[in-house]
C-alpha positions as CSV (number, residue, x, y, z in Angstrom):
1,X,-49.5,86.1,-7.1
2,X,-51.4,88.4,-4.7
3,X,-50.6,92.1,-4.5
4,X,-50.9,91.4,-0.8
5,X,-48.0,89.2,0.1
6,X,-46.6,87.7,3.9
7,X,-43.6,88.6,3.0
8,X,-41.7,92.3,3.5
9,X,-38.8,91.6,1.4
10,X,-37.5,89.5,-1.3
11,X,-34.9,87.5,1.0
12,X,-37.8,87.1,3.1
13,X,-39.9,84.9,0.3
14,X,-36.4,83.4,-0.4
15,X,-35.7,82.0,2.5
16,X,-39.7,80.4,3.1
17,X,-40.0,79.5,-0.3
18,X,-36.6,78.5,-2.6
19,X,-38.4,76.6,-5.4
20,X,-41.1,79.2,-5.9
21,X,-38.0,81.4,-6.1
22,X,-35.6,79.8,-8.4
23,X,-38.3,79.4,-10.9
24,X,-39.0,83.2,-11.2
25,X,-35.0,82.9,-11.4
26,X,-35.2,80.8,-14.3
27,X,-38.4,82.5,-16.1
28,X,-36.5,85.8,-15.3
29,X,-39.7,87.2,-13.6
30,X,-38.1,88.7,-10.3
31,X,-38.2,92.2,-11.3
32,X,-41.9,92.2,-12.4
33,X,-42.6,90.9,-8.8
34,X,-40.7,93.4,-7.8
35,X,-42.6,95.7,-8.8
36,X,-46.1,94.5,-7.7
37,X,-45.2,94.3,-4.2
38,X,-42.8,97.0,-4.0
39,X,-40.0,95.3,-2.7
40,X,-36.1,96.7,-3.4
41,X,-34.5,94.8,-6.3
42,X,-30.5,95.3,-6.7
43,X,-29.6,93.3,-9.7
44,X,-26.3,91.7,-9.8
45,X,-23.0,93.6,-10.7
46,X,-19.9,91.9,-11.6
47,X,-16.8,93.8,-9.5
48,X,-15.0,96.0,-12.2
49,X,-11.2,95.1,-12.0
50,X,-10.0,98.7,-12.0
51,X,-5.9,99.8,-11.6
52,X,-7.3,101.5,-8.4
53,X,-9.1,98.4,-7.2
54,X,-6.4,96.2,-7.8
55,X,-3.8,98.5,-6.3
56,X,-5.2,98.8,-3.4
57,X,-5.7,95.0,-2.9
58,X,-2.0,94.9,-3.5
59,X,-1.1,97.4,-0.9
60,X,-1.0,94.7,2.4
61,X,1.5,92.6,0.7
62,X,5.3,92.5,0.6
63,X,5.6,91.0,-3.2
64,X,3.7,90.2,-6.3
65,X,4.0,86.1,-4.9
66,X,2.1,87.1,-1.4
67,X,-0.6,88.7,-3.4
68,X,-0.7,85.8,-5.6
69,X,-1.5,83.6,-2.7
70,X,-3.8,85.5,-0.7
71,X,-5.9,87.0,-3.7
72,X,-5.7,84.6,-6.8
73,X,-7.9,86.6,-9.0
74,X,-7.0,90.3,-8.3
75,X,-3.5,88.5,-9.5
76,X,-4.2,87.0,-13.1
77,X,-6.5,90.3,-13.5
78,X,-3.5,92.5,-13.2
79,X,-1.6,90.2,-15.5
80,X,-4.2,89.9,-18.0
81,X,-4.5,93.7,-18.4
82,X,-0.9,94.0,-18.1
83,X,-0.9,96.1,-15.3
84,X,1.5,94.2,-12.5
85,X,4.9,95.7,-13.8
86,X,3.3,99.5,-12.7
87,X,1.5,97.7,-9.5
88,X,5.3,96.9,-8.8
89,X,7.0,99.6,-9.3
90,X,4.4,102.3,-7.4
91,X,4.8,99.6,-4.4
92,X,8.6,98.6,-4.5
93,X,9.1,95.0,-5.7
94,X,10.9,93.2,-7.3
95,X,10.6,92.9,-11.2
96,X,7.8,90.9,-12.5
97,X,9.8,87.7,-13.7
98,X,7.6,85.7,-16.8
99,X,10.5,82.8,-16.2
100,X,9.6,82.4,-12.4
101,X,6.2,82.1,-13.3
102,X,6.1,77.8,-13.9
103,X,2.3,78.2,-12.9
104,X,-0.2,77.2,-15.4
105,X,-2.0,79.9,-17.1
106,X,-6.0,79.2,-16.9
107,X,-7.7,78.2,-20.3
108,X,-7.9,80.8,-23.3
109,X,-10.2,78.8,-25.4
110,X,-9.5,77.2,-28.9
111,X,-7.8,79.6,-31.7
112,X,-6.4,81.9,-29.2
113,X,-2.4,80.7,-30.1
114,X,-1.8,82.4,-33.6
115,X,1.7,82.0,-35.0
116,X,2.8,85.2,-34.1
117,X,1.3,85.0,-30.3
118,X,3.3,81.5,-29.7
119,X,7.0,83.6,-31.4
120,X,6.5,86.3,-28.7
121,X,5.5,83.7,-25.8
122,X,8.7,81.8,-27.2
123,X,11.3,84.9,-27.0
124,X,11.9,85.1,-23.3
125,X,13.1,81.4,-22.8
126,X,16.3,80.3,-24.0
127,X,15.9,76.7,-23.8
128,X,12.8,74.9,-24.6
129,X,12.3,72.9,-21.1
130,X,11.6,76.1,-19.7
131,X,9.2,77.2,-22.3
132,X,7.0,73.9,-22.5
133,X,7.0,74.5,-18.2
134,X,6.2,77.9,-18.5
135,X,4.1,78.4,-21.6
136,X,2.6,74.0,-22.5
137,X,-0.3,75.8,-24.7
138,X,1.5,77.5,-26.8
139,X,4.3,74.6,-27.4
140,X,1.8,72.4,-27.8
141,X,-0.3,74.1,-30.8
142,X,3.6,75.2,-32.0
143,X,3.8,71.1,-32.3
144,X,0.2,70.8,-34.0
145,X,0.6,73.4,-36.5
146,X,4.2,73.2,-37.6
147,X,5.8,76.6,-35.9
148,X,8.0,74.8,-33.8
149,X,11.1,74.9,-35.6
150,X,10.3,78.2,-36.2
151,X,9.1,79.7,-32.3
152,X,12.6,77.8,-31.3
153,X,14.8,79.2,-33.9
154,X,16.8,81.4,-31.3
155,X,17.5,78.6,-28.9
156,X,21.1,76.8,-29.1
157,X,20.3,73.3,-29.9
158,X,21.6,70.5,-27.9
159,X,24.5,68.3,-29.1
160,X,23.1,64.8,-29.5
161,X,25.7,62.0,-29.1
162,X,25.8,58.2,-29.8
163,X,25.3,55.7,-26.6
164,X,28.6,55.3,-26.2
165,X,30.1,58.2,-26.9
166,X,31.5,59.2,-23.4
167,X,33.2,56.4,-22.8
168,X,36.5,57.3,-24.6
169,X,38.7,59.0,-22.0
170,X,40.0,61.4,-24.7
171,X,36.5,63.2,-25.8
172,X,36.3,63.8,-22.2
173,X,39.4,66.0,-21.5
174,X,38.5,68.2,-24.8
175,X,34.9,68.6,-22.8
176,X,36.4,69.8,-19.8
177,X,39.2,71.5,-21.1
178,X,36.7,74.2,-22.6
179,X,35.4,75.5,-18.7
180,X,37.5,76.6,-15.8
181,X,34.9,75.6,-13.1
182,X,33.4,71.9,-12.6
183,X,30.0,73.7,-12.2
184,X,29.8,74.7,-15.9
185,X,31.4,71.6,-17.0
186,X,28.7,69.3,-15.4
187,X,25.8,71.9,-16.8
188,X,26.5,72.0,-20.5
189,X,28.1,68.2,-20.6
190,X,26.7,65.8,-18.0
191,X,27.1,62.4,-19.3
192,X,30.2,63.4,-19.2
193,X,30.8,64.5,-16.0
194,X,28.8,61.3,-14.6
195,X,31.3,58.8,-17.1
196,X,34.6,60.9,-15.8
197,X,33.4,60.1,-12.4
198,X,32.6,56.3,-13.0
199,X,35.8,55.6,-14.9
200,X,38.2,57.8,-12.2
201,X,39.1,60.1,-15.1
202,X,37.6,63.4,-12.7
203,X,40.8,64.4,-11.1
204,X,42.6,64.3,-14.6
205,X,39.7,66.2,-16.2
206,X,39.4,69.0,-13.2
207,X,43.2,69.4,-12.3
208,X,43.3,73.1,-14.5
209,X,39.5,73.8,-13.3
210,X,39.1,76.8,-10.0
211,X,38.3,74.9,-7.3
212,X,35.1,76.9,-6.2
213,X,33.4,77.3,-2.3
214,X,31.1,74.7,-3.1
215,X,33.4,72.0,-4.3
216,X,35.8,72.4,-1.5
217,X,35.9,69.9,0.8
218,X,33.9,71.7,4.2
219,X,35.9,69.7,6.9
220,X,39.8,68.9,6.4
221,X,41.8,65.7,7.4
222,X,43.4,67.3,10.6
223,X,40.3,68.8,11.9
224,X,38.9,65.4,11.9
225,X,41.3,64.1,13.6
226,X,41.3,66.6,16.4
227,X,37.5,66.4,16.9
228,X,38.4,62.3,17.5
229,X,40.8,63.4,19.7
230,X,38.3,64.9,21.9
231,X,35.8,61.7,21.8
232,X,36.1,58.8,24.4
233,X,34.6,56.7,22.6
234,X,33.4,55.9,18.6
235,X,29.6,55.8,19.5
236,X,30.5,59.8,20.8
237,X,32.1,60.5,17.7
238,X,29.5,59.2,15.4
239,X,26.3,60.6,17.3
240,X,27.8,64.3,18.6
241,X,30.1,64.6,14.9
242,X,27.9,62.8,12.3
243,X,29.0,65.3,10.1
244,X,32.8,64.9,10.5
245,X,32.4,60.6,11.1
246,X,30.4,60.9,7.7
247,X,32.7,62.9,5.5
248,X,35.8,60.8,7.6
249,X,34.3,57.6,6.1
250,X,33.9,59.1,2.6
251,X,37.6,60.2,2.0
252,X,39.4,57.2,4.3
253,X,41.4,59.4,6.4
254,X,40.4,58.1,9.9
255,X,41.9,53.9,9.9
256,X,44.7,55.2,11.5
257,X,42.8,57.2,14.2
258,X,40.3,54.4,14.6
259,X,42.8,51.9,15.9
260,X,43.6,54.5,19.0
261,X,40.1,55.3,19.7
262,X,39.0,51.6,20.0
263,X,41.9,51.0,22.8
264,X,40.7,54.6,24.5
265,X,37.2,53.3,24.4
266,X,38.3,49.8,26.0
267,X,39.9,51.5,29.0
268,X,36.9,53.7,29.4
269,X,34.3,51.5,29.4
270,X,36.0,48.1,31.2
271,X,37.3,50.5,34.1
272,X,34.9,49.3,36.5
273,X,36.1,46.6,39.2
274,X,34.0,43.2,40.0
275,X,33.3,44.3,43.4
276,X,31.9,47.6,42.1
277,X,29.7,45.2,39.5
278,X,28.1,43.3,42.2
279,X,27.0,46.1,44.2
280,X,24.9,47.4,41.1
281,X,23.7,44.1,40.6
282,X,22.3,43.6,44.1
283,X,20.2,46.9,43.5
284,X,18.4,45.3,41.0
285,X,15.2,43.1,40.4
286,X,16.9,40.8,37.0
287,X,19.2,41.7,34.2
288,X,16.7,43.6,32.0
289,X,16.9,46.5,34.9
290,X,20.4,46.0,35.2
291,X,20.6,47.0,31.9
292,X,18.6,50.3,31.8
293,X,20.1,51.6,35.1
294,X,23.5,50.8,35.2
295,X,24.6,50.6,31.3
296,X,28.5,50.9,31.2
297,X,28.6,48.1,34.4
298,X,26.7,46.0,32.8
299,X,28.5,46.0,29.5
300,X,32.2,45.5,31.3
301,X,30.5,42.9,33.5
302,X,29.1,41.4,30.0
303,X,32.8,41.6,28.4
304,X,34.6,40.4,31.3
305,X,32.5,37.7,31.8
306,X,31.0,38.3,35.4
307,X,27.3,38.2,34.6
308,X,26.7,34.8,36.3
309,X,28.4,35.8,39.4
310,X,26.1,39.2,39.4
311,X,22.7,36.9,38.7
312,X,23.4,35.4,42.3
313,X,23.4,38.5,43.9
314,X,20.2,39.4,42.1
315,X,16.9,39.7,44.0
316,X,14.9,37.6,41.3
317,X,18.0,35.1,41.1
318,X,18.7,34.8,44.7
319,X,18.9,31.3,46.5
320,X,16.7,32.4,50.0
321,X,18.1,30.6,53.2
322,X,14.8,30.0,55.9
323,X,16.3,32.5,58.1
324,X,16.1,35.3,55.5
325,X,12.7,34.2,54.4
326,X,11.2,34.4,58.1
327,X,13.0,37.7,58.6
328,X,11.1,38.7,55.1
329,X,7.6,37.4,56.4
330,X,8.0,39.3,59.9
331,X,8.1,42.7,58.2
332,X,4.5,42.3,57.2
333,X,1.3,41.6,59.1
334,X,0.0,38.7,57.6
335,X,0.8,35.7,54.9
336,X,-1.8,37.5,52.4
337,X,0.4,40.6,52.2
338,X,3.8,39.3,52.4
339,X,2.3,37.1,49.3
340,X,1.5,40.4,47.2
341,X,4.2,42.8,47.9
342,X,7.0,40.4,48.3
343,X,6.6,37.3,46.0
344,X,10.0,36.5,45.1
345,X,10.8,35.1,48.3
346,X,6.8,33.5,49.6
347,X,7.3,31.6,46.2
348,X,10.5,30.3,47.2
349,X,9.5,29.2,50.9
350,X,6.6,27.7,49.4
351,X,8.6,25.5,46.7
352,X,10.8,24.4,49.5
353,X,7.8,23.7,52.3
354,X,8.8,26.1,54.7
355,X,5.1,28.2,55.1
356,X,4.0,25.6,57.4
357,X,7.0,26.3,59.6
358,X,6.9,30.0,59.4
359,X,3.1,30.3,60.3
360,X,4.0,28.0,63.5
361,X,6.3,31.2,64.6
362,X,5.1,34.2,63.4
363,X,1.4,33.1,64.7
364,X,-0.9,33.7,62.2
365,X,-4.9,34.6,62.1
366,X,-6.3,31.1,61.6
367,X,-5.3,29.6,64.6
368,X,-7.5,32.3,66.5
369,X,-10.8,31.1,64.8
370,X,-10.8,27.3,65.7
371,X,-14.5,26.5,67.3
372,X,-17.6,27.9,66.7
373,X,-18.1,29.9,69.9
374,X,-15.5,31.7,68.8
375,X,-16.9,33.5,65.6
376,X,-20.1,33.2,67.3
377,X,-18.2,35.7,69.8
378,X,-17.1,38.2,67.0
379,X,-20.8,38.1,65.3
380,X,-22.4,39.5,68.8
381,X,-20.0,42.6,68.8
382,X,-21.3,43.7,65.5
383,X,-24.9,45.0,64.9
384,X,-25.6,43.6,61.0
385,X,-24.0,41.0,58.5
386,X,-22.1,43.7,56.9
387,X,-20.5,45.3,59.9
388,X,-19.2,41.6,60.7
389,X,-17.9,40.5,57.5
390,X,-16.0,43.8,57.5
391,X,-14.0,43.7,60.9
392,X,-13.9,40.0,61.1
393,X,-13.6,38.5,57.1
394,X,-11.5,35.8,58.0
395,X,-13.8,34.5,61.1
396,X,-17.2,35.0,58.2
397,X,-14.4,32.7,55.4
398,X,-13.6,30.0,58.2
399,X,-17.7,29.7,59.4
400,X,-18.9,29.1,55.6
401,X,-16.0,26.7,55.1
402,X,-17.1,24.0,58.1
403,X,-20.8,25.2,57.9
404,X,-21.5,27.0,61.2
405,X,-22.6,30.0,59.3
406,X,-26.8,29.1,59.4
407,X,-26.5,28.4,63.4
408,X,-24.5,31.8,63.8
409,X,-27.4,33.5,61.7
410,X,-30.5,32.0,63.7
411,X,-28.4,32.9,66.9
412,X,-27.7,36.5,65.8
413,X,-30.9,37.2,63.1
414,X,-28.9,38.5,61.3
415,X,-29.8,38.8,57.1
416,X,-27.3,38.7,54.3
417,X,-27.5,41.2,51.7
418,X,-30.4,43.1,53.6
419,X,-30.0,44.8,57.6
420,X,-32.3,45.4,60.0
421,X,-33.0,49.0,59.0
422,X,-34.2,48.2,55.6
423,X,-37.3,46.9,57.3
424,X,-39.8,49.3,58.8
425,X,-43.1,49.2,60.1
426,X,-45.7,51.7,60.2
427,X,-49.5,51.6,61.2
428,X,-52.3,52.9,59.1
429,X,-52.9,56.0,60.8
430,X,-49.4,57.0,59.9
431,X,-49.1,56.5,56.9
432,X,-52.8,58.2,56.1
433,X,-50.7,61.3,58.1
434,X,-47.7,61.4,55.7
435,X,-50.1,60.9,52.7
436,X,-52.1,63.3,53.4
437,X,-49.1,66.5,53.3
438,X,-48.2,65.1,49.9
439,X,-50.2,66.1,46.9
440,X,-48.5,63.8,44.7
441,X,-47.6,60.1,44.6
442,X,-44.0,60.6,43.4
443,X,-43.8,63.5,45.9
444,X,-44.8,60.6,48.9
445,X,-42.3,58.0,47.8
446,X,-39.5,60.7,48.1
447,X,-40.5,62.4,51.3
448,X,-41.5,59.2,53.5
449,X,-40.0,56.2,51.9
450,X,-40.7,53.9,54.8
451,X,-44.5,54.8,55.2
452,X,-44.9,54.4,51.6
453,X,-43.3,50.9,51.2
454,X,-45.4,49.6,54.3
455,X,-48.7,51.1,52.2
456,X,-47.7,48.8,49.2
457,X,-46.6,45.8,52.0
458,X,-50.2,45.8,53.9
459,X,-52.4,46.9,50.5
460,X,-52.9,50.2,51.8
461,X,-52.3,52.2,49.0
462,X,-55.4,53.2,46.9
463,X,-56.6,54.5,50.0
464,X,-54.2,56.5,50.8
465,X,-53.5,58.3,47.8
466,X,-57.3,58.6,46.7
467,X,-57.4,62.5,47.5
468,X,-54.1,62.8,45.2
469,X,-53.9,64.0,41.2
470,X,-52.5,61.7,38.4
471,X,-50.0,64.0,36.6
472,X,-50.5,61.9,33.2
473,X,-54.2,60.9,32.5
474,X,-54.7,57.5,30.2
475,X,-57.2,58.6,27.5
476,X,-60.8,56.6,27.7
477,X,-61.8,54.5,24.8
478,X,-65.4,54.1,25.7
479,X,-66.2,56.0,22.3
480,X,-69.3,55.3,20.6
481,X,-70.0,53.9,17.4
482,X,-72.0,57.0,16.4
483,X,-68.7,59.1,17.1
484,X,-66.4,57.1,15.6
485,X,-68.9,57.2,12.4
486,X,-68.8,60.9,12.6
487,X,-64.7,61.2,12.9
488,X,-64.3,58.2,10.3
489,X,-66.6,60.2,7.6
490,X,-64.8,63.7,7.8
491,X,-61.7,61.5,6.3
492,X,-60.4,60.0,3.4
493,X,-57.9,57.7,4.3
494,X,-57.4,55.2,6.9
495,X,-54.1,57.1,8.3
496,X,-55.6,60.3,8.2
497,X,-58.8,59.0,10.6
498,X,-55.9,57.4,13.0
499,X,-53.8,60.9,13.0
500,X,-56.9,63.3,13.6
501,X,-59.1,60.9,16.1
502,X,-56.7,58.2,17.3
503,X,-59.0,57.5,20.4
504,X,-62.5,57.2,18.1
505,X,-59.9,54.8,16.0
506,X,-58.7,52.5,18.8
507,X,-62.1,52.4,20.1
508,X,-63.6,50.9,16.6
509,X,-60.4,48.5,16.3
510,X,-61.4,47.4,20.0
511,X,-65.1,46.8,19.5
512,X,-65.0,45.8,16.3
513,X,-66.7,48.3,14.6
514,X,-63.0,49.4,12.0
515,X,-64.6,48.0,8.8
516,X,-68.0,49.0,8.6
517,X,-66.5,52.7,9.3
518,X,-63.9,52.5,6.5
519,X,-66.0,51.5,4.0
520,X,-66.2,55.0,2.2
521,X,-62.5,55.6,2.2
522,X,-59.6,55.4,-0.5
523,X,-57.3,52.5,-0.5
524,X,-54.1,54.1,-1.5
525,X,-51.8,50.8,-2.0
526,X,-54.3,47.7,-3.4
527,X,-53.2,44.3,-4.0
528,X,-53.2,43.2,-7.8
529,X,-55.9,40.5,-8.4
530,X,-54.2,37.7,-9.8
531,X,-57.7,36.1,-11.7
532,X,-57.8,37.0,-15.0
533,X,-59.6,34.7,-17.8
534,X,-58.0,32.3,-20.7
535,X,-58.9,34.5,-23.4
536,X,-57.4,37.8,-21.7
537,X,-54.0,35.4,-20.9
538,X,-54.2,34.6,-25.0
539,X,-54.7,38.4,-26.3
540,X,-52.0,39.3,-23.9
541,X,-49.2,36.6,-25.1
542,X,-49.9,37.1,-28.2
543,X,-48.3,40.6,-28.5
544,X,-45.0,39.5,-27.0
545,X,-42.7,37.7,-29.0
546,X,-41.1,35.8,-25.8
547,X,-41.3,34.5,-22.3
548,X,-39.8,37.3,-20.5
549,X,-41.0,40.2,-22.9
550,X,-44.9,38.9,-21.5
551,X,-43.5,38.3,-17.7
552,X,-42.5,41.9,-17.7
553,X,-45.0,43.7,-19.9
554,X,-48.3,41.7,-18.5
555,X,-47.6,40.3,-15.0
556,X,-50.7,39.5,-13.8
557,X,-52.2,37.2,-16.7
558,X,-48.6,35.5,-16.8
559,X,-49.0,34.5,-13.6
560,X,-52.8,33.7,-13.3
561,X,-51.5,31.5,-16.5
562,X,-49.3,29.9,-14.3
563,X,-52.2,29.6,-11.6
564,X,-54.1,27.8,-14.0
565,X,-52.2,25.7,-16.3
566,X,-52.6,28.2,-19.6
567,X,-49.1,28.8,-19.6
568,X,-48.0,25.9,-22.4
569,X,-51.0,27.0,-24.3
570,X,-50.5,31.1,-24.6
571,X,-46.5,30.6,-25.2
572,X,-46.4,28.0,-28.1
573,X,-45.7,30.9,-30.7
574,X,-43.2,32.1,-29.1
575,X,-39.5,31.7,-29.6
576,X,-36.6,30.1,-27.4
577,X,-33.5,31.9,-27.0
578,X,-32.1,29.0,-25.2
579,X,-32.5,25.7,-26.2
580,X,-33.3,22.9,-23.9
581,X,-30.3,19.8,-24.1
582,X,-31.5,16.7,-25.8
């Protein structure tokens, strides 16, 4: 390197250059360039875990756990250098508690569990689940080595009993007789606790046990039965009192109650009166929104069996008379509408025939656009197509239907799709005018639309915009061939000429000049000839043992082999790993 670098600073050339810089990382040459260019070099420092340090990290936090959480390392630092229990005491927590601690201690590396390490790591626990939880390396090479027995020597062992042991009714009392409180009973003996409870041998076993907070029952049989009272109905007491229905159902104490609550519920609910039933019903489109809406009619109209009687009532299920039908259609202006908003009852006077009748009445649209000189009177009021088919669409349907429409056009000159106003014409003159304030083409078709439009309708145009400047220029290609010589022989590649010159390129592709001016140049990417001679095919073959070995190692005399029909010739020393079928 130079003594005169680009860069000010090492990040600088680290942030241009990161191979050049993790190679001097690897070769360890940073501080030698350093030096040359007298840049500022602070080599790396790994943070000293000090009791200072780590006490003030601790210092945010309510307990050792917190810390634990937010600042893993500061954590398992402190523990490694046996430093938490003062940490905790100068800051008020809790106790450090090596039983609490089920977390998995990171990797110590092989040997690191003596004999005497896994004893002490043993001593805390006094049963070996929690040991193998708290501590698995040091159970683990306990197992390995043979210490077990020995790191577990203080533990109380674990009775071990035959399969069915438990099942005798007598073993069971002496277990329970030894404990005044189910708790401990089910702790130290749980088989059988669980067989005392299968066989209905637990309120035997418990009867001289204290009956502790836990194991009473939280609700009693008579505040059950007072909450029930309260309830209307069972569907009240199971959703607002799951707790009470729940433990009601587990000790059997409510048949009695049930029975009354069921009759209480029957009033209730079947209290409504037919008439009151139909009245709901006629509210409603069909039984679905019966249903929603008006849930307790609908289920005594279900259970009394009036359902049928409330679907006649029912807008959807209703019978329409003609008279309530015409009333229907006279509350709208036209057929179209009363069709849309109201179809219940159009549908209904349509299955039956009566629309005929009802237009005769109500005097509908369609009678008003009989003849021709009729919509040819409603064309004339309007200026375009567009303004007609808007006020008068009905007049514009019944014209297209008995084909007056072309008439009423040549009468009105009127144009569909397009108006009058579209249409604009302009003489020369003018349009030179408006041409000539604009000093762009773009600029021209934006100001005076019309003028420019007649330009392009007339042919106009190039000489109106002659005294106006092209924004984007096309390059010439009216290159020579002494140019394009000159650009082609400062190159060495073909893509290089076309990214330097592209307009001396395109010129030679255009005039034929592209090969005599790439002679000279590389050809990066050439294609393989595939003409190679019998005795080079031969010398090649001959060093492969097989078909596929000389396919792979000498492509181009296999296949020029092929070409020529060598191939049975160079490969009759050479093996078959497959054999053809006779």
């Amino acid at each position: 390197m130079k003594e005169n670098s680009p860069y000010k600073s090492l990040q600088d050339w680290r942030k241009a250059d990161p191979y050049a810089y993790k190679s001097a990382l690897k070769k360890k040459a940073i501080p030698s360039i350093c030096k040359i260019f007298n840049w500022v070099y602070t080599p790396y420092s790994p943070k000293k875990y000090t009791f200072s340090y780590l006490l003030e990290s601790a210092k945010s936090f309510n307990s050792y756990v917190e810390w634990r959480f937010s600042y893993p390392k500061h954590y398992y630092k402190a523990l490694e250098n046996d430093d938490i229990n003062k940490i905790c005491k100068i800051l008020g927590w809790e106790k450090y508690n090596k039983k609490k601690q089920v977390r998995r201690k990171r990797g110590r590396g092989n040997g690191h569990w003596n004999e005497e390490r896994c004893i002490e790591s043993a001593k805390p626990f006094t049963s070996r689940n929690e040991w193998v939880a708290a501590e698995p390396g040091a159970s683990t090479a306990a197992r390995k080595n043979g210490w077990y027995d020995k790191c577990t020597a203080h533990m109380p062992n674990r009775q071990k009993y035959k399969q069915y042991h438990w099942d005798n009714k007598k073993k069971v009392l002496k277990s329970a007789l030894k404990y005044n409180t189910i708790s401990e009973w089910a702790s130290n003996y749980p088989s059988a606790y669980v067989s005392a409870k299968r066989n209905g041998w637990f309120d035997e076993a418990t009867a001289h046990m204290l009956i502790k907070l836990k194991d009473k029952p939280r609700r009693t049989k008579e505040e059950c039965i007072e909450v029930m009272g309260k309830c209307s109905s069972l569907a009240e007491f199971r959703t607002k009192y799951s707790k009470f229905y729940s433990f009601a159902i587990k000790h059997s104490w409510y048949p009695e109650e049930r029975e009354k609550l069921i009759k209480r519920t029957e009033v209730n609910i079947h209290s409504h009166t037919k008439d009151e039933c139909i009245e709901a019903a006629s509210k409603c489109k069909n039984l679905s929104v019966f249903k929603n809406e008006y849930k307790d009619i609908f289920n005594t109209a279900k259970y009394m069996g009036w359902i049928e009687e409330c679907k006649l009532v029912m807008y959807m299920y209703k019978s329409w008379s003609f008279e309530e039908c015409l009333e229907d259609r006279k509350a709208y202006k036209s057929l179209r509408e009363w069709a849309s908003k109201r179809n219940l009852s159009y549908s209904f006077a349509k299955r039956k025939g009566w629309i005929d009748k009802i237009r005769e009445l109500t005097g509908t649209n369609r009678e008003k656009w009989v003849s021709e000189e009729i919509c040819l009177k409603s064309a004339l009021e309007c200026e375009n197509y567009t303004e007609w088919n808007k006020k008068y669409a009905t007049a514009v349907r019944v014209a297209k239907k008995n084909n007056w429409l072309d008439n009423i056009l040549k009468i009105t000159k009127f144009t569909i799709g397009k108006t009058n106003t579209d249409v604009v014409e302009h003489t020369k003159s003018e349009c030179m005018a408006t041409a000539l304030k604009c000093k762009r083409r773009g600029e021209w078709r934006k100001r005076f639309r019309t003028h420019y439009n007649c330009a392009h309708r007339h042919d106009w145009y190039d000489e109106c915009t002659k005294h106006m400047t092209r924004t984007h220029k096309a390059p010439k290609i009216n290159s020579t061939f002494d140019e394009c010589m000159k650009s082609a022989l400062e190159c060495t590649h073909r893509m290089e000429w076309k990214k330097r010159f592209p307009i001396e390129w395109t010129a030679a592709i255009k005039f034929g000049w592209y090969d005599k001016c790439t002679k000279h140049m590389i050809r990066t990417h050439r294609t393989p000839k595939i003409n190679s001679t019998f005795d080079e095919c031969m010398t090649s073959a001959l060093k492969c043992k097989r078909r596929g070995e000389w396919e792979k190692r000498f492509p181009i005399q296999y296949k020029s082999a092929i070409k020529f029909g060598w191939y049975d010739k160079c490969t009759k020393h050479m093996t078959r790993t497959h054999k053809k079928n006779d």
